[in-house]
C-alpha positions in Angstrom: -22.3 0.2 -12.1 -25.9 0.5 -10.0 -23.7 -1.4 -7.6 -21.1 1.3 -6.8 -24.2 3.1 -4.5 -24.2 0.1 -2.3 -20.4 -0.1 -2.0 -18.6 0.7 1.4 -15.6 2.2 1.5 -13.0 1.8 4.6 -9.3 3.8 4.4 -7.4 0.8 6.3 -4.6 3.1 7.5 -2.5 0.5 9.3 -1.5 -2.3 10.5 -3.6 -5.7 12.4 -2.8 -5.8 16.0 -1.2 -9.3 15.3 1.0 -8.4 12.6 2.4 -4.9 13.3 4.1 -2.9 9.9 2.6 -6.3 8.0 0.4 -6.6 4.7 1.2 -9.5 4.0 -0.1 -12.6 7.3 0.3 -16.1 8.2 -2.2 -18.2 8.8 -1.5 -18.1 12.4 -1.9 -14.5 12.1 -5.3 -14.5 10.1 -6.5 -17.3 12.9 -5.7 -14.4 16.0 -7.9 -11.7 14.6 -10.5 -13.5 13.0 -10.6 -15.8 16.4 -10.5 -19.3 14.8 -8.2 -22.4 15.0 -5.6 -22.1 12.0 -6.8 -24.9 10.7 -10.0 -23.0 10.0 -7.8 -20.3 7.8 -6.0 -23.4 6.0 -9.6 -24.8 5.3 -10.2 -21.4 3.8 -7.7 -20.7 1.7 -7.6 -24.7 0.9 -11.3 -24.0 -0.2 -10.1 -20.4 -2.7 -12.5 -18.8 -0.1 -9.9 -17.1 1.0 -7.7 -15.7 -1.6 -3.6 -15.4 -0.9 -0.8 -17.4 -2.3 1.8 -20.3 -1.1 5.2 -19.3 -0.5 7.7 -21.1 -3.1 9.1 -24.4 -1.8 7.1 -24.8 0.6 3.1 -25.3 2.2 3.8 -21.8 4.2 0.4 -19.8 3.5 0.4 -16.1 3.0 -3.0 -13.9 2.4 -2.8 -10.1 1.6 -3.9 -8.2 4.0 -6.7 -6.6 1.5 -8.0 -9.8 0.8 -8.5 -10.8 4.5 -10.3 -7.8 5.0 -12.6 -8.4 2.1 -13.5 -11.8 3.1 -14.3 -11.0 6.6 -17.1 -8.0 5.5 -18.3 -10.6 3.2 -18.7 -13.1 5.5 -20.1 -10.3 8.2 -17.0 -11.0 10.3 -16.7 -7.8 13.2 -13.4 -5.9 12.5 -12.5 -5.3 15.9 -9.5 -7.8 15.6 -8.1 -5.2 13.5 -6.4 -1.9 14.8 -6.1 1.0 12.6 -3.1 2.7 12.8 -1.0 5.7 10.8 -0.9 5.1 7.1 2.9 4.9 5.8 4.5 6.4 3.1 8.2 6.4 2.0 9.0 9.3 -0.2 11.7 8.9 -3.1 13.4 12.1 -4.1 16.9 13.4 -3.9 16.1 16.4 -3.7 16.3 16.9 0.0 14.8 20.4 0.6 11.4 19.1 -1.3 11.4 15.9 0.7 11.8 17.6 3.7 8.8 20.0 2.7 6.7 17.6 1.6 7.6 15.2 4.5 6.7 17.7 6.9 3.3 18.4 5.6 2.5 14.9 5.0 3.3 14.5 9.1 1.0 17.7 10.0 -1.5 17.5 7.6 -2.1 14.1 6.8 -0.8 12.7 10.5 1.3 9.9 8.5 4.0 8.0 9.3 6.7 8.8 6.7 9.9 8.1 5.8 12.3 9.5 2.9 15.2 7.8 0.8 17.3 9.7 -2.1 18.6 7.2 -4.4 17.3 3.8 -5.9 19.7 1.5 -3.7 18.4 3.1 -0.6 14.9 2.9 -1.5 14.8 -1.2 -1.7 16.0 -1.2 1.9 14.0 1.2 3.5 10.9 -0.7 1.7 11.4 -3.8 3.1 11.8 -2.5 6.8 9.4 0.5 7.1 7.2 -1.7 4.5 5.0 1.6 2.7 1.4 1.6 2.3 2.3 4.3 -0.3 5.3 5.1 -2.5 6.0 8.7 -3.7 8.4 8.8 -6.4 9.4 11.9 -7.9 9.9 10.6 -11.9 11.7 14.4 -12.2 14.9 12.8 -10.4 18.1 12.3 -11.8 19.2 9.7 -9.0 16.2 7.8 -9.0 15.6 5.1 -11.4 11.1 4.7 -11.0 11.2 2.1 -13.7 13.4 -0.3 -11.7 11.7 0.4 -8.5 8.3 0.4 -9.5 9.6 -3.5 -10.9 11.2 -4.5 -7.7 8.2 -3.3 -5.8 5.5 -4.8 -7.9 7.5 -8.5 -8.1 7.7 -8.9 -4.2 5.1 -10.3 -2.3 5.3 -8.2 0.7 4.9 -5.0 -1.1 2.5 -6.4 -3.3 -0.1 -3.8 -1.9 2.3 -0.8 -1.6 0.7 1.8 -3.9 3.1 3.6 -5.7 2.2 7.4 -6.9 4.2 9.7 -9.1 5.9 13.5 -9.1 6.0 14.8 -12.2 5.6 17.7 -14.1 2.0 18.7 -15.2 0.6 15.9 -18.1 -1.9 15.5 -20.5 -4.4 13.4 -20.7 -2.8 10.7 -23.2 0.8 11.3 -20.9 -1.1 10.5 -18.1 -3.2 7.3 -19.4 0.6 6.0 -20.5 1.9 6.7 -17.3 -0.9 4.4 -15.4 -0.4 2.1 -17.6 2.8 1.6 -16.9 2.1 0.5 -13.2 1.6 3.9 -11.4 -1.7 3.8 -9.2 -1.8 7.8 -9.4 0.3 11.2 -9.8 0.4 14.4 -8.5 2.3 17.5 -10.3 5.8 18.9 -8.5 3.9 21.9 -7.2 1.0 20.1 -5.9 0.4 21.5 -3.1 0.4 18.9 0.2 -3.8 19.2 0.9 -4.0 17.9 -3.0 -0.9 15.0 -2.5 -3.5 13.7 0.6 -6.6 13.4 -1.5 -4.3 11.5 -3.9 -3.1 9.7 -1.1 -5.9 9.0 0.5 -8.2 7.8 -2.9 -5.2 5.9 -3.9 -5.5 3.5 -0.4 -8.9 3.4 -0.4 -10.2 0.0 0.1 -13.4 -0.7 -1.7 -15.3 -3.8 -0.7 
């Protein structure tokens, strides 16, 4: 792990100028900010230099927005194609007074962009518009159904990097292992308070090179 004292960390709060509310880019995109031809980013990809995936049915290229960041600090690329914007995170609770609480402080405290949704229907919607760097689902809900989300989110490829963190109740240390396990990136107790959901928040979306 000597390694890890050489790492750099960068908290990639945003968006790419050429793909705005994106974290998932074309080709075309990658070609703008990394100012090449798109052929170049085909030859890439074509290569595995460039990790991403092929939309089904077609030769339409996608790459993760994680793993065009990666390949550009490996390859000493400048990140100035890149603008870094408010991180976004969609809260899922039905419990309006707590989500307006907890919305509020995330807004003054963590200057996020955030959105809120009360029931599993909603959420899948509000995903796919306001597309989340982070997911906050409070497991403590009646309406909510985290198991389905947490499926629906991990199985599409333009939420693939949406990190999806936990409210519940205080745990353990063998509740919480099973609760990773089960797809959660992190947690945070119902009376967290907001500073403590940021460091979560903020650890959780940290991109590690």
């Amino acid at each position: 792990m000597a390694e890890l004292a050489t790492v750099v960390v960068l908290k990639l709060r945003g968006k790419c100028n050429m793909s705005k509310g994106k974290n998932v880019l074309t080709t075309g995109e990658v070609a703008k900010i990394c100012n090449v031809a798109p052929r170049t980013v085909s030859k890439w990809f074509d290569k595995g230099q460039l990790k991403g995936y092929r939309i089904p049915g077609s030769k339409d290229r996608r790459i993760p927005l994680n793993n065009l960041v990666r390949f550009m600090k490996t390859h000493d690329m400048p990140l100035t194609g890149l603008l870094i914007g408010k991180l976004r995170v969609l809260i899922v609770d039905s419990n309006k007074e707590d989500t307006s609480n907890l919305e509020q402080g995330l807004k003054e405290k963590g200057n996020y962009e955030v959105q809120s949704v009360s029931n599993t229907f909603e959420t899948g919607m509000i995903a796919q518009r306001f597309v989340p760097h982070v997911l906050l689902i409070n497991l403590l809900s009646e309406d909510i159904e985290a198991k389905q989300i947490s499926k629906s989110i991990r199985s599409d490829r333009e939420l693939q990097t949406v990190k999806i963190i936990a409210i519940v109740n205080p745990l353990n240390d063998s509740e919480a292992s099973a609760l990773l396990q089960k797809g959660f990136d992190a947690y945070v107790t119902k009376s967290s308070p907001v500073e403590e959901v940021i460091k979560t928040i903020e650890e959780a979306t940290a991109i590690i090179y």
